[in-house]
C-alpha positions as CSV (number, residue, x, y, z in Angstrom):
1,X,0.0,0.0,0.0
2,X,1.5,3.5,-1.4
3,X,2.5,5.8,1.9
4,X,0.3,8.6,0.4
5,X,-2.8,6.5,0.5
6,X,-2.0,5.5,4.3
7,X,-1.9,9.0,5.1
8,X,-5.2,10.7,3.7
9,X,-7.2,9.0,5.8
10,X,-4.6,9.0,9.2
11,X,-4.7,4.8,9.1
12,X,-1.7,3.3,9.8
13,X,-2.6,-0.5,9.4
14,X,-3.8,-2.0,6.7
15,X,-7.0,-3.6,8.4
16,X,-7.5,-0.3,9.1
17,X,-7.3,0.7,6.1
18,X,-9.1,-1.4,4.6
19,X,-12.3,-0.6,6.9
20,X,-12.2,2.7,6.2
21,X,-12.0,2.0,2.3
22,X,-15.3,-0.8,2.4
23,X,-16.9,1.9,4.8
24,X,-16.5,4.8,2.0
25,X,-17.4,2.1,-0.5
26,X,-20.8,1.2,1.2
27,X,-22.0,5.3,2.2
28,X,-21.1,6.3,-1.9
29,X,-23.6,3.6,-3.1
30,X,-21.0,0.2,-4.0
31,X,-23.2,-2.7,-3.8
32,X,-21.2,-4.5,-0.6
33,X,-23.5,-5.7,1.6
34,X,-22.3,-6.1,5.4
35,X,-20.7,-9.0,6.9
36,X,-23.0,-12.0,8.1
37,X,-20.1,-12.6,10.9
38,X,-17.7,-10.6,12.5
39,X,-18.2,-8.0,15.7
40,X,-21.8,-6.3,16.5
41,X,-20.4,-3.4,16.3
42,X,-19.2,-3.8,12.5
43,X,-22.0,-5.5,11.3
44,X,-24.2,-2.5,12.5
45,X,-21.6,0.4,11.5
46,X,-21.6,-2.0,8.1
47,X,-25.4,-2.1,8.0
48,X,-25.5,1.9,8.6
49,X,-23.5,2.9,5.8
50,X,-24.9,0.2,3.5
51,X,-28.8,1.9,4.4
52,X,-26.8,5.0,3.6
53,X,-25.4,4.6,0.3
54,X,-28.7,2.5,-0.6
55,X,-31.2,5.4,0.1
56,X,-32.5,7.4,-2.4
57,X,-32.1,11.3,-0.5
58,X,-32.1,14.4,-2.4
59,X,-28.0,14.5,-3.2
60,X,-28.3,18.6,-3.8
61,X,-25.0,20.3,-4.2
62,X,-25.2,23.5,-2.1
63,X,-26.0,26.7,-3.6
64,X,-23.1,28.3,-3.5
65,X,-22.0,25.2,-5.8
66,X,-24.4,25.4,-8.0
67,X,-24.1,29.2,-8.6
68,X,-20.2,29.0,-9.0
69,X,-20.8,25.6,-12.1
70,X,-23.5,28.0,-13.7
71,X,-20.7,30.5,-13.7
72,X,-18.2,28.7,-15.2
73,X,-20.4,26.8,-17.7
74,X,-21.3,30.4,-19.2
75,X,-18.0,31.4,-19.7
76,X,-17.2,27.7,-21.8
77,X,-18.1,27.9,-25.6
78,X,-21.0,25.4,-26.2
79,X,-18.9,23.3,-28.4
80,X,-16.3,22.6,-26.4
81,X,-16.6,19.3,-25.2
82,X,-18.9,16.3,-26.2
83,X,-22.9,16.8,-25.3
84,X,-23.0,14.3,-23.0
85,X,-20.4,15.4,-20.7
86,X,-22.3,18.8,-20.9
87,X,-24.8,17.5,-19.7
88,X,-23.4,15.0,-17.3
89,X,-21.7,18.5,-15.8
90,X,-25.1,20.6,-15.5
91,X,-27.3,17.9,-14.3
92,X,-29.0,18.7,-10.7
93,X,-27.3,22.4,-10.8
């Protein structure tokens, strides 16, 4: 495991590690379902974050977001990249 990935999340074993890496995994939506053995405690921190990453809440980027990729997006020529990422870029803004 490179140094640099050890240190962006302050883990310095790799189980550690690891956890961290399934938990981030399971809250962005990954389809990892949570241990059928292992500690209470992880199954239910497991279970959390899978509940998490499997519900379907509004994902809004804040306002000030928004206004700053509105911003930006006028000052790009329309033609300069492909539609789809255009549209990949300004969806939910």
């Amino acid at each position: 495991m490179p140094e640099r990935a050890t240190i962006r999340h302050g883990a310095r074993s790799t189980k550690q590690a690891i956890a961290i890496g399934l938990s981030k995994a399971r809250r962005s939506g990954v389809a990892l379902p949570p241990p059928k053995t292992g500690m209470r405690k992880t199954r239910e921190s497991a279970a959390r974050a899978y509940r998490h990453g499997r519900s379907l809440r509004s994902q809004r980027p804040s306002a000030r977001r928004s206004r700053a990729v509105k911003a930006a997006l006028r000052h790009e020529g329309r033609r300069s990249a492909a539609r789809k990422a255009a549209r990949t870029r300004t969806k939910n803004r």
